[in-house]
C-alpha positions in Angstrom: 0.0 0.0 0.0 1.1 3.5 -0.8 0.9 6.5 1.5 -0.9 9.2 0.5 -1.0 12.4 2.8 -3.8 14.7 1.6 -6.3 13.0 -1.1 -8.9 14.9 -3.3 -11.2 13.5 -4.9 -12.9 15.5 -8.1 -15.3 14.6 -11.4 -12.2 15.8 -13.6 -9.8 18.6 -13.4 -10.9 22.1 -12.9 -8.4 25.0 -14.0 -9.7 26.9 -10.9 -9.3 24.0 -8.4 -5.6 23.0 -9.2 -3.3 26.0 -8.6 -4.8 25.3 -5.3 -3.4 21.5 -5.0 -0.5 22.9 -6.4 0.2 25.4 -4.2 -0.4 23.0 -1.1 2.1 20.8 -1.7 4.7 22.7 -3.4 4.7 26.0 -1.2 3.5 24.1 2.4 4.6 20.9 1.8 2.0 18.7 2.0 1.8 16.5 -0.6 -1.6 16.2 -2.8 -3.2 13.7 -4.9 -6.2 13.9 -6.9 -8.3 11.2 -8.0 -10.4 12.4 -10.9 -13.1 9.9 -12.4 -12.5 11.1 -16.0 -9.8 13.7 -17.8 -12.8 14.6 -20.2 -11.6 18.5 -19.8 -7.9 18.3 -20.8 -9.1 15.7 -23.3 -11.8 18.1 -25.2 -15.7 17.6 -24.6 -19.2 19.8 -25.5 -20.4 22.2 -23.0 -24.0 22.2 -23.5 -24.6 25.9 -21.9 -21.8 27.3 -24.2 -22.6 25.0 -27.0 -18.8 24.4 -28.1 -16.5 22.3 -28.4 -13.2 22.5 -26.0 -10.1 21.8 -23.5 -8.9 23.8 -21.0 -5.8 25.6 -22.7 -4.1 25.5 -19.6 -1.5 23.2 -17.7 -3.4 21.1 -15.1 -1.8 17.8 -14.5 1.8 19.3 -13.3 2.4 20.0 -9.2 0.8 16.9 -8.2 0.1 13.5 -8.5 -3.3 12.5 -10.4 -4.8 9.5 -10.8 -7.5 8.7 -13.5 -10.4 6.3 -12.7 -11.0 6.4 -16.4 -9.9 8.4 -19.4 -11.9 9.8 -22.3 -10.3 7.4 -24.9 -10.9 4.5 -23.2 -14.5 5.3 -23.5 -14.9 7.1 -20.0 -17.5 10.0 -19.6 -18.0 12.8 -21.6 -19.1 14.9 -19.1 -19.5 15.7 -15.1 -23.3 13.8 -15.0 -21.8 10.6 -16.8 -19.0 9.9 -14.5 -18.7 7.1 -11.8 -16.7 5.9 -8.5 -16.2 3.0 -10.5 -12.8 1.7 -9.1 -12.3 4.2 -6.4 -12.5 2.2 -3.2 -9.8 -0.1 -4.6 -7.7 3.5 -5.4 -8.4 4.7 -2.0 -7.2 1.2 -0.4 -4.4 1.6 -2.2 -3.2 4.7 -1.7 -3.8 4.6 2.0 -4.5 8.6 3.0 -4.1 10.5 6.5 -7.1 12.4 5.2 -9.7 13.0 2.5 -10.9 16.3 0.8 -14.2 15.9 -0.9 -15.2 19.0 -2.9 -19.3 19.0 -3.4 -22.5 17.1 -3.6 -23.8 18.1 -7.3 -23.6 15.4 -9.2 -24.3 12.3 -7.9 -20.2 11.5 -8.1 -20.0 13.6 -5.2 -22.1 11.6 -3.0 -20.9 7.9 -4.3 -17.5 9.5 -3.1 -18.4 10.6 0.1 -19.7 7.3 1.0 -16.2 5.5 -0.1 -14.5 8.0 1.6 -16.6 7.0 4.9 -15.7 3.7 4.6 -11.7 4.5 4.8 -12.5 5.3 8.6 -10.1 8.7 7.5 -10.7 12.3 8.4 -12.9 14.2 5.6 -12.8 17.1 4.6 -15.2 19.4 2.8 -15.0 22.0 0.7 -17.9 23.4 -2.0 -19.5 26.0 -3.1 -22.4 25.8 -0.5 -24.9 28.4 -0.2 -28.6 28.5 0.4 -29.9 31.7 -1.8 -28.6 30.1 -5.3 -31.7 28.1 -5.6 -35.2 28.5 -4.6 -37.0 25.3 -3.1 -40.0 24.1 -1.5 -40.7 23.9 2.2 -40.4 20.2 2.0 -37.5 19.9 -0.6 -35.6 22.6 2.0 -36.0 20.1 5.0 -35.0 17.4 3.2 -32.0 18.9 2.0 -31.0 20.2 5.5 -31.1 16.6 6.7 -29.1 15.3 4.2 -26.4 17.8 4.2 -26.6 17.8 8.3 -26.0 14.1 8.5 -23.1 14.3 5.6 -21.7 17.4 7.5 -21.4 15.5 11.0 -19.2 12.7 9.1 -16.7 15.7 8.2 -13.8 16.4 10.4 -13.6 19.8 9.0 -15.3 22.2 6.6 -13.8 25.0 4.6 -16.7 28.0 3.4 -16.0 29.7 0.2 -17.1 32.9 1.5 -19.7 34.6 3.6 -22.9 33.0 2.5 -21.0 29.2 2.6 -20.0 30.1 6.0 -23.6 31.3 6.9 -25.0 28.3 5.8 -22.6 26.0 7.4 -23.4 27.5 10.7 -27.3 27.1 9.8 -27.0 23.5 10.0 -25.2 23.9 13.1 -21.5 23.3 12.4 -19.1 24.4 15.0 -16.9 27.0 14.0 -14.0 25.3 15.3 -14.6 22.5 12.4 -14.7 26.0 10.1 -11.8 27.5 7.9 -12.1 30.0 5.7 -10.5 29.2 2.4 -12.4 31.4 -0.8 -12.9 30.6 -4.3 -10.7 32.2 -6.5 -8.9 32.3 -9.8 -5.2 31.8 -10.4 -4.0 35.1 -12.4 -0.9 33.7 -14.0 -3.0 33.6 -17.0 -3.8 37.2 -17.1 -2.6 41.0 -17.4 -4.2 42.5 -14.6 -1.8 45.3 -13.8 -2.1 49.0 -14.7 0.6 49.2 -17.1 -1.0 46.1 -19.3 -4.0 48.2 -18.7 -2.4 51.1 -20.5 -0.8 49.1 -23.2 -4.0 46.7 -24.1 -7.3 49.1 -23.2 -6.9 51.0 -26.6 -6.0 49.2 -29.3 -8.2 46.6 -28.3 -11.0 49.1 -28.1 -10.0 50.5 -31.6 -10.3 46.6 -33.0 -13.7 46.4 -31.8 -14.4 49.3 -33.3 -15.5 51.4 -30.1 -15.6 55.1 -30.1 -13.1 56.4 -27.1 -15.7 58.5 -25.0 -18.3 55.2 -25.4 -19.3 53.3 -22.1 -18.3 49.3 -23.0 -20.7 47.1 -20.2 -19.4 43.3 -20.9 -20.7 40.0 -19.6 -19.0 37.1 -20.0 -19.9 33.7 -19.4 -22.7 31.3 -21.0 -25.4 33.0 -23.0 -27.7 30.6 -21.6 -31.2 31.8 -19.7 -30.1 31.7 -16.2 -27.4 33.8 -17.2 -29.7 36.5 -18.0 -27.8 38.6 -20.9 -31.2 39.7 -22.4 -32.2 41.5 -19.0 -29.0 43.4 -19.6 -30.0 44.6 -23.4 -33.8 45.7 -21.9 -31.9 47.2 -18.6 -29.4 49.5 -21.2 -32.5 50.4 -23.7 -34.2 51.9 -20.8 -31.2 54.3 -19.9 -31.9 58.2 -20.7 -30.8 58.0 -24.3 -28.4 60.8 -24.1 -26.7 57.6 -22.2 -27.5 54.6 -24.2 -26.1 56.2 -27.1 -23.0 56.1 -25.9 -23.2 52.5 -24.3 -21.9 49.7 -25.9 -22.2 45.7 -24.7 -19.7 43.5 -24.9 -20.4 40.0 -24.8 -17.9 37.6 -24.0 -18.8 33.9 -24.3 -21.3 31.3 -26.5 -24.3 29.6 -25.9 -28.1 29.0 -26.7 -29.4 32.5 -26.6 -26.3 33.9 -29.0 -28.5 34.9 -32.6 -31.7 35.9 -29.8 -29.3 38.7 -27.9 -28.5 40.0 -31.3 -32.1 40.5 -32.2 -33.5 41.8 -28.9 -30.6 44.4 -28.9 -32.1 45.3 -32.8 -35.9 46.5 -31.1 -36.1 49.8 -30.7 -34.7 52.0 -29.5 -31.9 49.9 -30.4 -28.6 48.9 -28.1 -25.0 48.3 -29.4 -23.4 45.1 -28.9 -20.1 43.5 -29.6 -20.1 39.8 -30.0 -16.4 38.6 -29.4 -17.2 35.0 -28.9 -16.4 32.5 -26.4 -12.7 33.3 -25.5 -9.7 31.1 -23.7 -8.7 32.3 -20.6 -5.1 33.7 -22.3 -7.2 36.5 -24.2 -9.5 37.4 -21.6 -7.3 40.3 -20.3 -7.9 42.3 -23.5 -11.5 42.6 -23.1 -11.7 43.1 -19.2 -9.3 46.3 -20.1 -11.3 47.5 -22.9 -14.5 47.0 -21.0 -15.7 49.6 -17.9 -17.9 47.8 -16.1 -18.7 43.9 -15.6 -22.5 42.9 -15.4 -23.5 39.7 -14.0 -27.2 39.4 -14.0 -27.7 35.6 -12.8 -31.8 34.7 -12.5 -30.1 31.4 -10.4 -28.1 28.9 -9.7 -24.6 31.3 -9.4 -23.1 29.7 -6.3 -19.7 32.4 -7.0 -19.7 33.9 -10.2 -15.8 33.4 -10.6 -15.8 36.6 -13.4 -16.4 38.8 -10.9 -12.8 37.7 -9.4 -11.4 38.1 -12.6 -12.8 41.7 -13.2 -11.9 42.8 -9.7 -8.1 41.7 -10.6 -8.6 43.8 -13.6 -9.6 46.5 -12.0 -13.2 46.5 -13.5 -16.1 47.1 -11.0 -19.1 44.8 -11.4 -23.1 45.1 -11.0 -24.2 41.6 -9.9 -27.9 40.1 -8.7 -28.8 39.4 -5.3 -28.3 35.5 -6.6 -25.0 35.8 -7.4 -22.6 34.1 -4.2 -20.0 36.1 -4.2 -22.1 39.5 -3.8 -21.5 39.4 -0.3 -17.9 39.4 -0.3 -16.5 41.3 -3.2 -19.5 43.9 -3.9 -19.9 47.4 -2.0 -22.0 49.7 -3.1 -20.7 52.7 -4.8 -16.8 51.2 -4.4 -16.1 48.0 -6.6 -20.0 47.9 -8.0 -23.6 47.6 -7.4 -25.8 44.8 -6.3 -29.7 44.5 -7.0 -32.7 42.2 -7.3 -32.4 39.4 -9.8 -35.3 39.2 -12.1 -35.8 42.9 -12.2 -34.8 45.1 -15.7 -35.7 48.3 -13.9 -33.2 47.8 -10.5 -30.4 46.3 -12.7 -30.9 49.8 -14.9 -30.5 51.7 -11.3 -27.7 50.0 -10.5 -26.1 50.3 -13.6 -26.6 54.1 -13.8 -25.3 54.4 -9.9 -21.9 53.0 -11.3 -21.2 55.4 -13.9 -19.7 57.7 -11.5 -16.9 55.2 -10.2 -16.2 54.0 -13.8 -13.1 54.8 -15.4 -11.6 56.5 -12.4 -7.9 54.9 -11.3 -8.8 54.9 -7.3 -11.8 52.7 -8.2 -9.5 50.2 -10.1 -7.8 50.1 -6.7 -10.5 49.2 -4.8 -11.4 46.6 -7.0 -8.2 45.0 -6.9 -7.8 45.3 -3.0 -11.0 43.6 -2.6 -10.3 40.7 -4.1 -6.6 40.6 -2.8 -7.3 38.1 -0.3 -9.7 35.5 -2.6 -6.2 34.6 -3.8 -4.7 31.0 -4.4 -2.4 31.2 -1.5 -5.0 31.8 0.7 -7.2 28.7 -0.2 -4.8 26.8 -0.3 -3.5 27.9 3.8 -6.9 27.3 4.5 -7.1 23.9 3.1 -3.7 22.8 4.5 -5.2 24.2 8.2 -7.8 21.9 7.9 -5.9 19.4 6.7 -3.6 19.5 10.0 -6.4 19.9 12.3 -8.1 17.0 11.2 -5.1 14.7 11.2 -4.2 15.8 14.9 -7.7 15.5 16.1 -8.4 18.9 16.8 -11.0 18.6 13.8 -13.2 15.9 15.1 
């Protein structure tokens, strides 16, 4: 049997999940490995909300060890929904780990795993993106849920909340807060230019390219142009600006998915609004359009546990108006200084909000801000949070 110290267990690998393995065992010395039950995302699958074909075009296998429970190829699963524990509690017999991170409960991988993981008679640890606002339920569906997740939270030595409204909800179903450590969702920024001088040397001539007037107000969403996404409340929120403002406004989509040729034709009604369709884009070019763009939007109708492209805007500089829905609201949003927050589902308070950010936008002590805010939702610090854990759960102090 092997020894293993600190074992993850994931669907497949996740570009904003493994600068975080790779930090804990390279820069705190504990080493990491990572069971995934498929490599469909370094091998190239379909994403159904952005309706394209693609692999991650970054490194994720370097750092630390990974083991595959199948692979693409082979005929493994295309996808998160289709894969299985199939083979794992031989894997986890076999590596023999002090302890046990299990990241989630959506999809049904996540539970299989948390049962194997039981069995080992090891400390688990949890870490997700757990919130109770994402998703509205019924009064019996709600109670259900809360039993479920209390009874699989009991079994965990510790528990690591993502931000504020994970932490809120761990505490609702009554865990201790000496089981809690904070360690945040965040995004590793080696793959972009966030400072101010790659601000200065990108914001224009990528503006010119797109074909963008200088004095015009650029408003970009990126992500899935899906429904729950809600890109068409943005067009209807921008056509009813005073038009001495809308003319001047510009969106910038960045991203692909169902509701692509319907965004152009709502923004065609008029009066009309101006869009810029730039596509779905790696995450290597995405530094272009965050310094081009003033403002970040992200008008979620549901299911946004985070909303990682508000992290990435903040480290750009670039405020962001968000829904009530969206997770990381809470954390990175204050009013008036790094954006706006307002009721999801609503055209007229997401045009309110909009039009209380134009006076922070552009200006350098808000691209400050931004950046400070998310300062601490950093890789490093996941990763400490993880590895505190880790130690207290392997020293008892977790249980």
């Amino acid at each position: 049997m092997e020894t293993t110290e600190l074992l993850v267990i994931e669907t497949h690998p996740i570009q904003y999940h493994v600068p975080v393995y790779r930090y804990i065992e390279q820069a705190l010395g504990i080493p990491v490995t990572v069971v995934y039950g498929s490599d469909f995302s370094i091998a190239g699958y379909h994403d159904m909300e952005f309706r394209s074909d693609f692999a991650w075009d970054t490194d994720l296998l370097s750092g630390y060890k990974a083991v595959f429970l199948s692979r693409s190829v082979e005929g493994g699963a295309a996808n998160d929904r289709q894969v299985s524990t199939r083979g794992l509690t031989n894997v986890l017999a076999r590596l023999g780990p002090r302890a046990i991170l299990s990241i989630g409960y959506s999809p049904r991988f996540h539970w299989d795993a948390f049962r194997c993981a039981t069995h080992t008679g090891k400390p688990i640890l949890f870490r997700a993106e757990t919130t109770d606002h994402a998703r509205r339920r019924s009064a019996l569906k709600s109670w259900v849920r809360d039993a479920m997740l209390r009874r699989l939270y009991r079994n965990c030595s510790a528990l690591m909340f993502v931000g504020k409204r994970s932490r809120d909800h761990f505490r609702r179903l009554g865990v201790e807060d000496r089981r809690l450590f904070f360690s945040p969702y965040c995004i590793d920024t080696c793959s972009f230019q966030t400072s101010e001088p790659a601000r200065a040397e990108l914001r224009n001539p990528t503006r010119r390219s797109l074909g963008l007037a200088p004095g015009e107000i650029v408003i970009a969403f990126s992500g899935k142009l899906s429904p729950r996404k809600a890109p068409d409340q943005l067009i209807e929120a921008v056509r009813l600006f005073p038009a001495e403002v809308r003319d001047r406004s510009v969106i910038l989509l960045i991203g692909d998915g169902e509701l692509r040729e319907e965004l152009h034709l709502i923004a065609g009604r008029c009066p009309a609004v101006k869009i810029k369709h730039v596509g779905f884009q790696p995450q290597k070019r995405l530094s272009r359009f965050y310094h081009a763009a003033d403002l970040l939007v992200l008008p979620s109708l549901h299911s946004e546990t985070w909303g990682l492209v508000v992290n990435e805007a903040l480290h750009h500089g670039l405020p962001a108006v968000v829904s009530d829905v969206v997770g990381c609201a809470p954390d990175l949003i204050d009013s008036g200084q790094t954006g706006e927050m307002f009721v999801a589902g609503s055209v007229p308070e997401l045009t309110a909000a909009l039009l209380r950010s134009l006076p922070i936008l552009g200006k350098e002590e808000t691209r400050v801000r931004c950046r400070a805010k998310v300062e601490d939702y950093s890789i490093a610090r996941a990763a400490e949070g993880i590895a505190a854990a880790y130690r207290a759960a392997v020293s008892g102090d977790g249980r």
